[in-house]
N, C-alpha and C positions, 0 to 999 in steps of 0.2 A: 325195582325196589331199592329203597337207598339202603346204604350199608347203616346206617345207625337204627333204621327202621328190627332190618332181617337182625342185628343185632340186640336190639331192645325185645323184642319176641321171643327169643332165644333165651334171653335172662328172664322173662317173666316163666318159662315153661319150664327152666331151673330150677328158679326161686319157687314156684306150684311144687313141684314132687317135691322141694325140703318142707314146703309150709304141711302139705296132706297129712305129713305123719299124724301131725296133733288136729287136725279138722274134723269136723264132720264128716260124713261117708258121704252126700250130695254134695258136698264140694269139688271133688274130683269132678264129674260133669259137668257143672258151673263152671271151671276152670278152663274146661275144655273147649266149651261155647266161646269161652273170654280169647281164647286163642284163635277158636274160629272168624271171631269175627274180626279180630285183626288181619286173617291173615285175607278175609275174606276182601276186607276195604283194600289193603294193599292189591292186593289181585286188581280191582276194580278201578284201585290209583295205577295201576302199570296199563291193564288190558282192556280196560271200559267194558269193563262184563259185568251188561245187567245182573243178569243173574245172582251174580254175588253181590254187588250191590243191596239187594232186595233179600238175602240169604242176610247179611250184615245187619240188617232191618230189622229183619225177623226176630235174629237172636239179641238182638238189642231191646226188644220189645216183651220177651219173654222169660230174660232167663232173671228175674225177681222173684219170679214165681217161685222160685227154690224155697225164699225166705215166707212163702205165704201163703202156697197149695202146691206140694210135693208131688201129688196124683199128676194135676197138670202142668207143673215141669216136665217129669216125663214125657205124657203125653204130648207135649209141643218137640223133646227131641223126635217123638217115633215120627210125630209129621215131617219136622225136619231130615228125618233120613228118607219118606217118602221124596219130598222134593229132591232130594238128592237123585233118588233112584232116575226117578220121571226124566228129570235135566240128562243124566245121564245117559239113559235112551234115546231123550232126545239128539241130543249133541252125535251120541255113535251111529244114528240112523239118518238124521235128518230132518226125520219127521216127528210133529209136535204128538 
């Protein structure tokens, strides 16, 4: 990860906790995603990990929803945390 990168991330997830006070309460999540999927492509620029790649994708593709069906914002993080889980098995066992 280049240092301007891990450093640009860093100020955005600064600058989120100042902006929150005055947002919306779905912002905080929204923001989160926004970080995931940076840090998610970085990972993916350093380690070629599909996975986050395709995680990068996901949340790329979903997180508008905030501005346009809140139920399924949601809904797309709890998917997102399943995948997480699943990969996560995967990865510590081995097996898909």
């Amino acid at each position: 990860m280049k240092d301007e990168h891990f450093f640009d991330l860093c100020m955005y997830l600064a600058t989120s906790a100042e902006g929150l006070k005055e947002e919306p309460k779905d912002y905080g999540p929204l923001r989160l995603l926004e970080a995931l999927e940076r840090l998610a492509l970085l990972g993916t620029d350093e380690h070629e990990d599909v996975f986050l790649r395709e995680i990068a994708e996901y949340v790329r593709m979903k997180h508008d929803l905030v501005m346009t069906d809140t139920a399924a914002f949601y809904r797309a993080i709890e998917e997102l945390v399943i995948k997480f889980a699943l990969e996560a098995k995967k990865r510590a066992t081995g097996k898909e």
